[in-house]
N, CA, C and O atoms as CSV, one atom per row, in Angstrom:
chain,resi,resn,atom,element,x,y,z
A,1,UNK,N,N,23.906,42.926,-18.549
A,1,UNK,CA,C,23.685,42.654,-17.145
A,1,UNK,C,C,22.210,42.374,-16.878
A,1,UNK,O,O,21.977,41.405,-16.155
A,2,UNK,N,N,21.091,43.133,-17.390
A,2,UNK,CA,C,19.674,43.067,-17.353
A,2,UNK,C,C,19.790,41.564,-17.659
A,2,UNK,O,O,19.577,40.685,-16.824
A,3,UNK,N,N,20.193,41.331,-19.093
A,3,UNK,CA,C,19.857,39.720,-19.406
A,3,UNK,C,C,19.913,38.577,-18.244
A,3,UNK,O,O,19.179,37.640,-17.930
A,4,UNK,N,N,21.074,39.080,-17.787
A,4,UNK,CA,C,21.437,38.013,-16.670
A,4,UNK,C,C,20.974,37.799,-15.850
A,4,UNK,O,O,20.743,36.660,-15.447
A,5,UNK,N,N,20.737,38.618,-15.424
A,5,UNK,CA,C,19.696,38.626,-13.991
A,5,UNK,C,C,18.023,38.925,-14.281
A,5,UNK,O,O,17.174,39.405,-13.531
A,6,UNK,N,N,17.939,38.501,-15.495
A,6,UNK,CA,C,16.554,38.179,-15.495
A,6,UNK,C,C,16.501,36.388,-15.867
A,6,UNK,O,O,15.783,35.514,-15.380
A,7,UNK,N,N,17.698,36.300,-17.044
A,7,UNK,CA,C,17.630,34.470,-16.751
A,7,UNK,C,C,17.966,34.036,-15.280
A,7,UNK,O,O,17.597,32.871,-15.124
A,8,UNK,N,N,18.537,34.563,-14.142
A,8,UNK,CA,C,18.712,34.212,-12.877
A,8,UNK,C,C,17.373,33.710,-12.188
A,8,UNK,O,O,16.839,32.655,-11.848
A,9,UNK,N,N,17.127,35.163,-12.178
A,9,UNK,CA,C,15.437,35.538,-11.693
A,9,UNK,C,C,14.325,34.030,-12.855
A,9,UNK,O,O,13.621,33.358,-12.102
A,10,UNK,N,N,14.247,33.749,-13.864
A,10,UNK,CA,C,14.070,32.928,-14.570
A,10,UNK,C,C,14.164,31.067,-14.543
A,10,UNK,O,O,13.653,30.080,-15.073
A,11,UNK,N,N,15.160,31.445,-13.564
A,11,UNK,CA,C,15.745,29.682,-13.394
A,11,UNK,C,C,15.244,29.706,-12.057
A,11,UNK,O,O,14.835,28.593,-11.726
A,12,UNK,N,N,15.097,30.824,-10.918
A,12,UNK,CA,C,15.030,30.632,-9.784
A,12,UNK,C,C,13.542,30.029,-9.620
A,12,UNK,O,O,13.132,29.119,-8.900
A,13,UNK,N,N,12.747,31.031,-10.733
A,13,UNK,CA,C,11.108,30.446,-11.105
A,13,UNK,C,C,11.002,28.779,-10.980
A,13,UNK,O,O,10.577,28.000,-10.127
A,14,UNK,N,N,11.859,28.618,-12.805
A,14,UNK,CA,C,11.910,27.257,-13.192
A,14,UNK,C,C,12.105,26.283,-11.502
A,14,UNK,O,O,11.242,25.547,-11.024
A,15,UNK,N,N,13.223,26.529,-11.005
A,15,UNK,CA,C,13.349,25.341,-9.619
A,15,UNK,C,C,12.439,25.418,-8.981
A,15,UNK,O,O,11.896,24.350,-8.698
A,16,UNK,N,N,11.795,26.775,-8.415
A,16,UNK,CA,C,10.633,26.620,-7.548
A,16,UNK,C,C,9.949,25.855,-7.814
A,16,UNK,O,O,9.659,24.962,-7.017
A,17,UNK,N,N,9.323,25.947,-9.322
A,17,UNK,CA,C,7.894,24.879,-9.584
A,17,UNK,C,C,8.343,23.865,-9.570
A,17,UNK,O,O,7.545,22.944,-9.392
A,18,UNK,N,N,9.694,23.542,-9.731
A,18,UNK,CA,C,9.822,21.713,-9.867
A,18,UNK,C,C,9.603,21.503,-8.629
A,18,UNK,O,O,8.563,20.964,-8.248
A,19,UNK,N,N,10.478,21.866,-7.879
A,19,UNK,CA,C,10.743,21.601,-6.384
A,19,UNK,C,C,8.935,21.565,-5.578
A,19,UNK,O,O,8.617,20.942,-4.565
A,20,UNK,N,N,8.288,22.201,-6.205
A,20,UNK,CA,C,6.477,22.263,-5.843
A,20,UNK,C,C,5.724,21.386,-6.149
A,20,UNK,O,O,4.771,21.020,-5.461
A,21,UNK,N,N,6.164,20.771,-7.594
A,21,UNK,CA,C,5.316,19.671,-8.257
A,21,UNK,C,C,5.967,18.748,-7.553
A,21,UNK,O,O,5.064,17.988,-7.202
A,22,UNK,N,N,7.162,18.257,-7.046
A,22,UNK,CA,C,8.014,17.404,-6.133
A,22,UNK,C,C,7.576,16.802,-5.507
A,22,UNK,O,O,7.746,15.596,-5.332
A,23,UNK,N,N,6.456,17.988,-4.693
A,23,UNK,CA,C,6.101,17.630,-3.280
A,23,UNK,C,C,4.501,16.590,-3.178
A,23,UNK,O,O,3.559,16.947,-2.470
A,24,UNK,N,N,4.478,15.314,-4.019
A,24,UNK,CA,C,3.159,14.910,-3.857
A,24,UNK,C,C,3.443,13.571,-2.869
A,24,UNK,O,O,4.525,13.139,-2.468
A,25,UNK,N,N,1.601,12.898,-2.538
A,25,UNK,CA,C,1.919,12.347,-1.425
A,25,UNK,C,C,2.716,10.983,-1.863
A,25,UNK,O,O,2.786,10.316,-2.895
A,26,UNK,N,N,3.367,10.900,-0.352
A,26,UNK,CA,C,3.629,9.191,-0.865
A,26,UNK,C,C,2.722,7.928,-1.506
A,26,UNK,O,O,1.534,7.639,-1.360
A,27,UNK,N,N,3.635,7.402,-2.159
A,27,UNK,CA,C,2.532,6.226,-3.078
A,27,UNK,C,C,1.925,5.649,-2.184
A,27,UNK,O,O,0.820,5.258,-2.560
A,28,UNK,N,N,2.170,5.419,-1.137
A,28,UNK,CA,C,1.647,4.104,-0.180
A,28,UNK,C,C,0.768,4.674,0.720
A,28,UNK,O,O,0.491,4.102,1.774
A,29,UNK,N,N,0.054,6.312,0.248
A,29,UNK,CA,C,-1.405,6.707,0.865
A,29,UNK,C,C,-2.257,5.832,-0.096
A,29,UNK,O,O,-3.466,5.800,0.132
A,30,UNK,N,N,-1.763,5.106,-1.161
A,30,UNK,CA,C,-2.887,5.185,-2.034
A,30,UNK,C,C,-3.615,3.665,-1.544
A,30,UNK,O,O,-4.719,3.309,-1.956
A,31,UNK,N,N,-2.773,2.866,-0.595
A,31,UNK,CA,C,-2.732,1.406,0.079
A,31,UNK,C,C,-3.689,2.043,1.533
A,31,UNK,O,O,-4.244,1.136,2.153
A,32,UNK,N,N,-3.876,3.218,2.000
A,32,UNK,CA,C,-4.390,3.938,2.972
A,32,UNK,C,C,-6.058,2.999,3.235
A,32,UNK,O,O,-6.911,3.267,2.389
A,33,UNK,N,N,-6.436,2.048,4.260
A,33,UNK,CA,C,-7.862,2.041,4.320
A,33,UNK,C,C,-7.681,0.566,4.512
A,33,UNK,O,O,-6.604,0.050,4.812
A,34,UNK,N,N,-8.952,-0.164,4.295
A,34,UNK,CA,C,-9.340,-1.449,4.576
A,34,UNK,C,C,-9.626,-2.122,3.404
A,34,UNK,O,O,-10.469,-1.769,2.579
A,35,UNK,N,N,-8.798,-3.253,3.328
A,35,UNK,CA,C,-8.654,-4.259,1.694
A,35,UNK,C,C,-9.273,-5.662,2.347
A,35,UNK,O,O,-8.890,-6.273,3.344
A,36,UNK,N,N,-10.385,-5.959,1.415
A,36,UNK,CA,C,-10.440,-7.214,1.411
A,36,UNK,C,C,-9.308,-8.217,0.663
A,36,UNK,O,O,-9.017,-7.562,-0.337
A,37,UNK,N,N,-8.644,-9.260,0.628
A,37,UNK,CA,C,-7.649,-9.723,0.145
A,37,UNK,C,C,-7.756,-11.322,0.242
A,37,UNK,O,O,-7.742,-11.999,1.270
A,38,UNK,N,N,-7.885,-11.829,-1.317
A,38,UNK,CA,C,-7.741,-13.116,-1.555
A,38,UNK,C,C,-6.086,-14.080,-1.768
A,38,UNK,O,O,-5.282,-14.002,-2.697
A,39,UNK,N,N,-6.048,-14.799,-0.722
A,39,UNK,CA,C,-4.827,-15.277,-1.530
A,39,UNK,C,C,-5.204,-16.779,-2.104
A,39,UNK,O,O,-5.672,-17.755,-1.517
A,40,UNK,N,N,-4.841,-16.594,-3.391
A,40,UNK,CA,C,-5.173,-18.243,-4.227
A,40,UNK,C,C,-4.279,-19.281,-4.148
A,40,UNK,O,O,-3.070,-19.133,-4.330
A,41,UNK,N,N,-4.939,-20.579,-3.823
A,41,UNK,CA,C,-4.005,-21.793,-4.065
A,41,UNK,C,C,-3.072,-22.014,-3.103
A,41,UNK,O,O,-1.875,-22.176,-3.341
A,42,UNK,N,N,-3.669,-22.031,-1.813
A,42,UNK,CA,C,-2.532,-22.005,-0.565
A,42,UNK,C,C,-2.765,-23.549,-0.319
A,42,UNK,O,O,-3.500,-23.820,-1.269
A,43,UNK,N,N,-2.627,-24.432,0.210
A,43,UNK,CA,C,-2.542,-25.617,0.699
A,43,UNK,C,C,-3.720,-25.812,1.318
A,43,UNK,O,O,-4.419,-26.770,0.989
A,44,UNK,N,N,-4.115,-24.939,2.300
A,44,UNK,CA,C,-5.169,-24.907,2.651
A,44,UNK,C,C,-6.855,-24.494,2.197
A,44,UNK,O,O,-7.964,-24.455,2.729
A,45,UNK,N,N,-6.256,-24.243,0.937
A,45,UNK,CA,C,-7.392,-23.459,-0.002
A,45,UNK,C,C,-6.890,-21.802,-0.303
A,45,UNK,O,O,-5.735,-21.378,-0.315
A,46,UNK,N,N,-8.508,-20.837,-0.599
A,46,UNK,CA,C,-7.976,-19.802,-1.040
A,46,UNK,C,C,-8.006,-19.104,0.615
A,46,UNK,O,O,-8.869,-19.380,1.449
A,47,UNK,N,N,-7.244,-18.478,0.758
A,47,UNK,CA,C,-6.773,-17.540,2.114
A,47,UNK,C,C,-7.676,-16.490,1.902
A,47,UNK,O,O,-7.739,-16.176,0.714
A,48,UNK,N,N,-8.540,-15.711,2.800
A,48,UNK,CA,C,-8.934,-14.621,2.757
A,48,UNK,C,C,-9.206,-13.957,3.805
A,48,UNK,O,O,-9.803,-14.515,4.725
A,49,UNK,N,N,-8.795,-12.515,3.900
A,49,UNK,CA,C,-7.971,-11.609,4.928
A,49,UNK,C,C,-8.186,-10.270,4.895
A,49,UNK,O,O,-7.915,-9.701,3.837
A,50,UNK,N,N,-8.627,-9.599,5.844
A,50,UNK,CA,C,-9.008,-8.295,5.714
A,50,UNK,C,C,-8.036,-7.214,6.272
A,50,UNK,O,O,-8.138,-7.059,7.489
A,51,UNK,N,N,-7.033,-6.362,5.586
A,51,UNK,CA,C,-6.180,-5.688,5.803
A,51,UNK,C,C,-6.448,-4.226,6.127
A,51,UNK,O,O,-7.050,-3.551,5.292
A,52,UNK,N,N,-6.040,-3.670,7.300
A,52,UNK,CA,C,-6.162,-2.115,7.405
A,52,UNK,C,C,-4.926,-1.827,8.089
A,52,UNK,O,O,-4.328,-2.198,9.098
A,53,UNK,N,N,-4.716,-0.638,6.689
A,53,UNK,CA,C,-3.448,-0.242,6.682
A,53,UNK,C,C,-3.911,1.365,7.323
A,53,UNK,O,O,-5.095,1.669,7.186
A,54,UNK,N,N,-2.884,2.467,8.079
A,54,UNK,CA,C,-2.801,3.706,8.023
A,54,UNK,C,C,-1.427,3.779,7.977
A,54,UNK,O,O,-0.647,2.829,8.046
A,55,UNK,N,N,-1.120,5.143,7.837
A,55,UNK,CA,C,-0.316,5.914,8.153
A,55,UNK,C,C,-0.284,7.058,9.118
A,55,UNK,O,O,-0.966,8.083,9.148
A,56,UNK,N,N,1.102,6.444,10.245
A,56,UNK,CA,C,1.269,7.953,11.544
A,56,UNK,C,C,2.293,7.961,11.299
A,56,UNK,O,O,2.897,6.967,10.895
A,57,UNK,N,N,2.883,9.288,11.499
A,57,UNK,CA,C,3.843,9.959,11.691
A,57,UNK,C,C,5.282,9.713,10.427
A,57,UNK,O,O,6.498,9.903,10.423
A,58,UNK,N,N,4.053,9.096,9.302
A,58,UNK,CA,C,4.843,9.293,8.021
A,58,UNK,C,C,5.357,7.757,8.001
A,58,UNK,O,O,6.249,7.487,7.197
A,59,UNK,N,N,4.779,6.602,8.948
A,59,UNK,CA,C,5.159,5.599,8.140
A,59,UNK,C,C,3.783,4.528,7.886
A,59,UNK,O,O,3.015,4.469,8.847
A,60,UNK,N,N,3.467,3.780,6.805
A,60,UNK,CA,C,2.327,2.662,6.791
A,60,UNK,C,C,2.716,1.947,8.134
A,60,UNK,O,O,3.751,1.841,8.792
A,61,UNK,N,N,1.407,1.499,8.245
A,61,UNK,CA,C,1.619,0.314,9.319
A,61,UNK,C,C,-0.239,-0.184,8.953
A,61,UNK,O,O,-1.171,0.210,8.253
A,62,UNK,N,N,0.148,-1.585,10.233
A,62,UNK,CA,C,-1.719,-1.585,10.496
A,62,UNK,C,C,-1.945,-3.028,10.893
A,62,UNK,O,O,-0.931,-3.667,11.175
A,63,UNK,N,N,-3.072,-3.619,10.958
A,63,UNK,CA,C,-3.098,-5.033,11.130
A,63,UNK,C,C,-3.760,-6.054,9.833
A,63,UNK,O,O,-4.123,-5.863,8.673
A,64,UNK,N,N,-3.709,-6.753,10.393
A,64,UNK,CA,C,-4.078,-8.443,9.107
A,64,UNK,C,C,-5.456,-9.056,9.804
A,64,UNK,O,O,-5.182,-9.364,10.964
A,65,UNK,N,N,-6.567,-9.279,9.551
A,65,UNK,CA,C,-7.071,-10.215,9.814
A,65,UNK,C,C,-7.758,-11.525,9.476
A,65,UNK,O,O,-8.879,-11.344,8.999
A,66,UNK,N,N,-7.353,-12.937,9.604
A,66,UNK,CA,C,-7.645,-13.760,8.910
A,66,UNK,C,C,-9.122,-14.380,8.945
A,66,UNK,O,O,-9.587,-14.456,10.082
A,67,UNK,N,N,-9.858,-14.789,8.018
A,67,UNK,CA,C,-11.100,-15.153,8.289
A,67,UNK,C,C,-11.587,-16.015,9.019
A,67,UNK,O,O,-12.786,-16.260,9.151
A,68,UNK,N,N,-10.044,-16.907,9.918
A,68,UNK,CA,C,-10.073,-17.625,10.898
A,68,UNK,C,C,-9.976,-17.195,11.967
A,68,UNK,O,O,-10.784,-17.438,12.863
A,69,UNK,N,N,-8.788,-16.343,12.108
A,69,UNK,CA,C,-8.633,-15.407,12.897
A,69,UNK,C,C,-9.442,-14.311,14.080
A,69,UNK,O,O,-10.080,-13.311,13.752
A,70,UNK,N,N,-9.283,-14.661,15.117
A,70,UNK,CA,C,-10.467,-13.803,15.596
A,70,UNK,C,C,-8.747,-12.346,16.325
A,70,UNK,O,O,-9.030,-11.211,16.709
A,71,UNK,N,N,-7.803,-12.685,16.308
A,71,UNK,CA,C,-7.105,-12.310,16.961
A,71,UNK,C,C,-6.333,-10.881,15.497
A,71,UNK,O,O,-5.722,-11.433,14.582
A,72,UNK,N,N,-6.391,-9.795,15.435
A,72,UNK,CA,C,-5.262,-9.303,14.130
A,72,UNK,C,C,-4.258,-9.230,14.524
A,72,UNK,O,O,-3.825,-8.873,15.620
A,73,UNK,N,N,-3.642,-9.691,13.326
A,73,UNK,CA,C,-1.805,-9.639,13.422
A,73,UNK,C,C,-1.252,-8.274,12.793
A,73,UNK,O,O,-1.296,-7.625,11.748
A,74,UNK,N,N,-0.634,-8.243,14.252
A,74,UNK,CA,C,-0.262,-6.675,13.378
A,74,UNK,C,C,1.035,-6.851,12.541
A,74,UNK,O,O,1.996,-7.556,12.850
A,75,UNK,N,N,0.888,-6.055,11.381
A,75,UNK,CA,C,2.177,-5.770,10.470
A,75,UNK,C,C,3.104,-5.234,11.127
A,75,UNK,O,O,2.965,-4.096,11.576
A,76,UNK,N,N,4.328,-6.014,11.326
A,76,UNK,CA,C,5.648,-6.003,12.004
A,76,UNK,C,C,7.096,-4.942,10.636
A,76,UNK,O,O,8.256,-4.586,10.843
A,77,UNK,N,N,6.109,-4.794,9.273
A,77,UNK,CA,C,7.206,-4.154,8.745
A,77,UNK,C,C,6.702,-3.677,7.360
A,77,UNK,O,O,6.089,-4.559,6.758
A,78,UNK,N,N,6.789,-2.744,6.847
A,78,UNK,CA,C,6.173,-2.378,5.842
A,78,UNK,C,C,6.987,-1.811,4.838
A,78,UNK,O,O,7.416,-0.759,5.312
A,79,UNK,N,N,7.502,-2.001,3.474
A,79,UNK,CA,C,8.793,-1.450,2.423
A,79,UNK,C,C,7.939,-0.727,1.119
A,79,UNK,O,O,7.439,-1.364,0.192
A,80,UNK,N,N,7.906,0.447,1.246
A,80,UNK,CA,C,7.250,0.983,0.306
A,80,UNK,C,C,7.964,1.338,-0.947
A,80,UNK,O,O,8.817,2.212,-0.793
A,81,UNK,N,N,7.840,0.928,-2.001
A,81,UNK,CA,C,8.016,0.864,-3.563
A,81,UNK,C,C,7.598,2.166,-4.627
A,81,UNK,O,O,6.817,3.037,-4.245
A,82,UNK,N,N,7.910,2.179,-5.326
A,82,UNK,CA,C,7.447,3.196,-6.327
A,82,UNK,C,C,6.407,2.134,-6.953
A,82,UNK,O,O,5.391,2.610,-7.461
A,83,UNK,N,N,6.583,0.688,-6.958
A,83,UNK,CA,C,5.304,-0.251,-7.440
A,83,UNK,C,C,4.456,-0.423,-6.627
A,83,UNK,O,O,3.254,-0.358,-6.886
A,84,UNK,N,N,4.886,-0.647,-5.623
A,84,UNK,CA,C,3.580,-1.114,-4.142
A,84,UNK,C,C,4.362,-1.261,-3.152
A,84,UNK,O,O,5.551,-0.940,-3.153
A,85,UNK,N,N,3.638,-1.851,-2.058
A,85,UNK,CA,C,4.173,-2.274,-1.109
A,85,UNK,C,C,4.124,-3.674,-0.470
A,85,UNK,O,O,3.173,-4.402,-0.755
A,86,UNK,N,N,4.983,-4.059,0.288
A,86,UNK,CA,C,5.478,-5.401,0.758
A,86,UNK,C,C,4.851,-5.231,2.266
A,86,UNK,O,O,5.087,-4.235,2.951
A,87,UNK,N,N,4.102,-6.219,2.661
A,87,UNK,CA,C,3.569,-6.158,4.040
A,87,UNK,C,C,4.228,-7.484,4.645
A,87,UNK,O,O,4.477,-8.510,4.012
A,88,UNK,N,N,4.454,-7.253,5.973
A,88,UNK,CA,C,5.798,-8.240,6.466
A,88,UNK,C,C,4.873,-8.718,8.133
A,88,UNK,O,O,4.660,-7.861,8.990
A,89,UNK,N,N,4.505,-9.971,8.279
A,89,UNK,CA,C,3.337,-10.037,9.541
A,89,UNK,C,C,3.628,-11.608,9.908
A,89,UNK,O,O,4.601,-12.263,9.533
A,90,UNK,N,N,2.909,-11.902,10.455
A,90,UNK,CA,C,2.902,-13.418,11.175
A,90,UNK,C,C,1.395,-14.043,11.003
A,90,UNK,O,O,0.391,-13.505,11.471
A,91,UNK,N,N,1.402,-15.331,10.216
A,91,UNK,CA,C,0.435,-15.913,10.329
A,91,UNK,C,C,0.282,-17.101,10.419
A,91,UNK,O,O,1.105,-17.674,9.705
A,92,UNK,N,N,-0.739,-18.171,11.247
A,92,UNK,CA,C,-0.402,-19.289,11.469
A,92,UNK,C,C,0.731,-19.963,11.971
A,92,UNK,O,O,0.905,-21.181,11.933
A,93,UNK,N,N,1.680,-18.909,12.558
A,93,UNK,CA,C,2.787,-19.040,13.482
A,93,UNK,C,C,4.040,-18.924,12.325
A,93,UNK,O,O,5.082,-19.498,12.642
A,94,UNK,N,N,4.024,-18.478,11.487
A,94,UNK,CA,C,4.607,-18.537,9.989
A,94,UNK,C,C,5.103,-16.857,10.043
A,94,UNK,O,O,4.307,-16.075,10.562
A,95,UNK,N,N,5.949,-16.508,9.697
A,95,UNK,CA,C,6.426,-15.113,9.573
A,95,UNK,C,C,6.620,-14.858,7.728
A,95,UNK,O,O,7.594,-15.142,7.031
A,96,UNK,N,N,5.536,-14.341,7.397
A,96,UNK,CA,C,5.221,-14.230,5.658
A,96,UNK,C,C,5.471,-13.050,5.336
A,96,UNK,O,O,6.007,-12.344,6.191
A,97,UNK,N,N,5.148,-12.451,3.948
A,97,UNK,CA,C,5.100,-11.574,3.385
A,97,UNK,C,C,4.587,-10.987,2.436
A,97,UNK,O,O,5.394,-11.166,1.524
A,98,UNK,N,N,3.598,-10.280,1.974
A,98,UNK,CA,C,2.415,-10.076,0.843
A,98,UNK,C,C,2.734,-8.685,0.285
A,98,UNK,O,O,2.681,-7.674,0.985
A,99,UNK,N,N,3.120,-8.688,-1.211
A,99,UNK,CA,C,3.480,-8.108,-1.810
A,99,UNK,C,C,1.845,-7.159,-2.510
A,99,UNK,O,O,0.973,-7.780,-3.117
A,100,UNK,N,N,1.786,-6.099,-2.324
A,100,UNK,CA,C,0.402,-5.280,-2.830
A,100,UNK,C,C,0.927,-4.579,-4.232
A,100,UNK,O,O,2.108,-4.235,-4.297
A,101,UNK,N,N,0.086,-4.382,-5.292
A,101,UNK,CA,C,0.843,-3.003,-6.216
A,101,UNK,C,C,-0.936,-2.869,-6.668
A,101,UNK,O,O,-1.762,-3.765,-6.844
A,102,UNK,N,N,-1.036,-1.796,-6.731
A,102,UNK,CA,C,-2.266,-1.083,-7.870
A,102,UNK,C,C,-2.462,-0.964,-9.044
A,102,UNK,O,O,-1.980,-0.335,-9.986
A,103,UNK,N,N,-3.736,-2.102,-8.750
A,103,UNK,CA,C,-4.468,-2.420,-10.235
A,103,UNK,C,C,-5.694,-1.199,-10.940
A,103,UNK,O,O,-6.034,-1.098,-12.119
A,104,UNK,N,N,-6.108,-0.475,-9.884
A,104,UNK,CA,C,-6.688,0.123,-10.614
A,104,UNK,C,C,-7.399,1.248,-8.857
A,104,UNK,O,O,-7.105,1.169,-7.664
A,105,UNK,N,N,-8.228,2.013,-9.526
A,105,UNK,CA,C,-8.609,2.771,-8.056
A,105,UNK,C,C,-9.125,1.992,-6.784
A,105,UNK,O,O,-8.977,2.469,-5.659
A,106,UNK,N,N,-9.760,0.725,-7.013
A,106,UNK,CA,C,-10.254,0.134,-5.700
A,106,UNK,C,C,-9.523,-1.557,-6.056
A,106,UNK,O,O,-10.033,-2.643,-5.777
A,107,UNK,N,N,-8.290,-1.314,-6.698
A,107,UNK,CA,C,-8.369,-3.107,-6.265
A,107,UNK,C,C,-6.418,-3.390,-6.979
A,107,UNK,O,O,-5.739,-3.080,-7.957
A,108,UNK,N,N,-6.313,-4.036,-5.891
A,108,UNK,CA,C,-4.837,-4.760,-6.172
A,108,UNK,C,C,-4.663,-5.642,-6.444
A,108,UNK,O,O,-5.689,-6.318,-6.519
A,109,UNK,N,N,-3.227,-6.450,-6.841
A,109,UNK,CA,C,-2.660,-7.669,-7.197
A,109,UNK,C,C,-1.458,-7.955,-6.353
A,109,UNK,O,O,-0.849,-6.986,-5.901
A,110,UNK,N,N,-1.077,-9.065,-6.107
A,110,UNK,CA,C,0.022,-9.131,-5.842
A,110,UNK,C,C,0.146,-10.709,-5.094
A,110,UNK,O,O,-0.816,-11.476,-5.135
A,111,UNK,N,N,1.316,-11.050,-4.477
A,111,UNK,CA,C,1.716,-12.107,-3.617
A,111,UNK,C,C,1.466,-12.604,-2.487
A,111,UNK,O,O,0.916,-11.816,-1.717
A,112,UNK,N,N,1.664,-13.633,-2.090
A,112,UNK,CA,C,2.141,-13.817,-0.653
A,112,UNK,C,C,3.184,-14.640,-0.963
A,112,UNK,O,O,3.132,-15.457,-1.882
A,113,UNK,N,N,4.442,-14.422,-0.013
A,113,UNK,CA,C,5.236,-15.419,-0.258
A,113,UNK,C,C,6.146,-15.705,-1.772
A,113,UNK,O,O,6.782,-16.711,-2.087
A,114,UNK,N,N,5.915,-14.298,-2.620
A,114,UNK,CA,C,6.562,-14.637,-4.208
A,114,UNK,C,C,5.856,-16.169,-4.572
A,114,UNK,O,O,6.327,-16.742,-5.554
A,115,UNK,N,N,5.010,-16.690,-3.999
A,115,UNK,CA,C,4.380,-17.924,-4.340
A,115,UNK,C,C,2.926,-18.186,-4.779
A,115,UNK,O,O,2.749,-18.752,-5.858
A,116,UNK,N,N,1.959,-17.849,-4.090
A,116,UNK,CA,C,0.879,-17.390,-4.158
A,116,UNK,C,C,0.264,-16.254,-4.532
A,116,UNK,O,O,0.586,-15.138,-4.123
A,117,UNK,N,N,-0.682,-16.502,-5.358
A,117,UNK,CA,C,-1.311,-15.484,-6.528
A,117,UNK,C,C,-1.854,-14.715,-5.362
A,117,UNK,O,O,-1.739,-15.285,-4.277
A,118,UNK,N,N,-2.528,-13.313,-5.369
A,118,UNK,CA,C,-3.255,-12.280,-4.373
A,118,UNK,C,C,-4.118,-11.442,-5.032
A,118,UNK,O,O,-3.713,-10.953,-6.087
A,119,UNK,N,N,-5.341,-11.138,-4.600
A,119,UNK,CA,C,-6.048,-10.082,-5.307
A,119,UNK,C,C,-6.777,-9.335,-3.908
A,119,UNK,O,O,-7.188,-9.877,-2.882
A,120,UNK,N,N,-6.765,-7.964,-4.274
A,120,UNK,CA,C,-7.735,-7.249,-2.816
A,120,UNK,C,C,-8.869,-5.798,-4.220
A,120,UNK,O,O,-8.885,-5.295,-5.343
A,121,UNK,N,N,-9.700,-5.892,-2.601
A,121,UNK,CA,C,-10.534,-4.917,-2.903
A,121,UNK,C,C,-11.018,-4.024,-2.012
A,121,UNK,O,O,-11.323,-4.402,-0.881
A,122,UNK,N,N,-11.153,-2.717,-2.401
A,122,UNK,CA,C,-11.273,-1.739,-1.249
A,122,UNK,C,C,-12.112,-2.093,-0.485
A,122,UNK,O,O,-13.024,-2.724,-1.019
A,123,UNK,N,N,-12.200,-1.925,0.719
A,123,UNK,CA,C,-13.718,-1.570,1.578
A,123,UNK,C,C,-14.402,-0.536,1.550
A,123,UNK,O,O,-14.116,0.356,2.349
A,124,UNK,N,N,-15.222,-0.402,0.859
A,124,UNK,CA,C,-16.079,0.913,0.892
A,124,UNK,C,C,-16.269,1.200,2.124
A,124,UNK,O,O,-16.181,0.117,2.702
A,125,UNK,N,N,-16.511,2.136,3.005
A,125,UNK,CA,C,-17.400,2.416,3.973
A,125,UNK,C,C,-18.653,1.931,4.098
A,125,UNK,O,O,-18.991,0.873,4.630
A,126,UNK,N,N,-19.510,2.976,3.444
A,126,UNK,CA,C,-20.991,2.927,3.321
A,126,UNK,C,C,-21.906,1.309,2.539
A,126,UNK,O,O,-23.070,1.010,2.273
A,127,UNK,N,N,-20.671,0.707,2.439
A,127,UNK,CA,C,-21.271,-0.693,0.965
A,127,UNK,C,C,-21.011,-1.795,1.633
A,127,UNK,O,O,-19.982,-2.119,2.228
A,128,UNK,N,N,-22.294,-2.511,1.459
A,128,UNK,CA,C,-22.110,-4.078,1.881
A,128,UNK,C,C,-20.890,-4.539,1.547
A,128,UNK,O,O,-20.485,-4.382,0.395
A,129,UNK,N,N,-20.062,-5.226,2.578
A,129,UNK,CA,C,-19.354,-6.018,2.237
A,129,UNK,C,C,-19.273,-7.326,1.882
A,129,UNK,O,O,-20.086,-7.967,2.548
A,130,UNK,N,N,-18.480,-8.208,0.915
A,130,UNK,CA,C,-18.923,-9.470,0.796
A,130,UNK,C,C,-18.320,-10.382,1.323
A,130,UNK,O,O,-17.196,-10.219,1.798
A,131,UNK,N,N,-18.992,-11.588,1.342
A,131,UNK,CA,C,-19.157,-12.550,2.498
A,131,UNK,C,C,-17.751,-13.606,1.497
A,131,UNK,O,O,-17.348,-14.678,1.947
């Protein structure tokens, strides 16, 4: 009987910690902040766009702004991935979609449109940004 109810007591351990290590943040804090973002080879040349994403009340959101743009478009829909995330917005009267995933601590890859190549880079705070 001891045995038993110490493997009980034993497994109840084991679940706790899983169920603890479980609890980390969602992937798509790691998209959290302001991306500079190139898109290559658009018709119009290379696209470039300054993205700030947050998170309230547990979902991404945020706006787009284009380097033409004086107006931001806000992100109308956001699908978060175990790879990245899909940002869903309006531009140039065009209803698109730009696929993000993490390349490394300050810089992504990804799409617009499954067509066009994409690269971003964090915004530091405190650091010149480039032109």
């Amino acid at each position: 009987m001891k045995k038993l109810s110490s493997f009980l007591v034993g497994m109840f351990f084991l679940f706790l910690s899983l169920h603890t290590n479980a609890q980390t943040l969602p992937a798509g804090d790691y998209y959290v902040g302001k991306w500079n973002v190139v898109v290559e080879g658009t018709p119009q040349g290379d696209g470039k766009m300054t993205i700030t994403l947050e998170r309230k009340d547990g979902k991404l959101g945020g706006v787009v702004l284009t380097k033409e743009g004086t107006e931001p478009a806000k992100i109308t829909k956001v699908e978060e991935t175990e790879k990245g995330v899909k940002l869903f917005f309006t531009a140039g009267g065009y209803d698109v979609n730009l696929t993000l995933e993490k390349k490394d601590d300050d810089h992504v890859t990804g799409n617009l449109m499954d067509m066009f190549d994409a690269k971003g880079e964090r915004v530091k705070e405190n650091a010149p940004q480039k032109s």
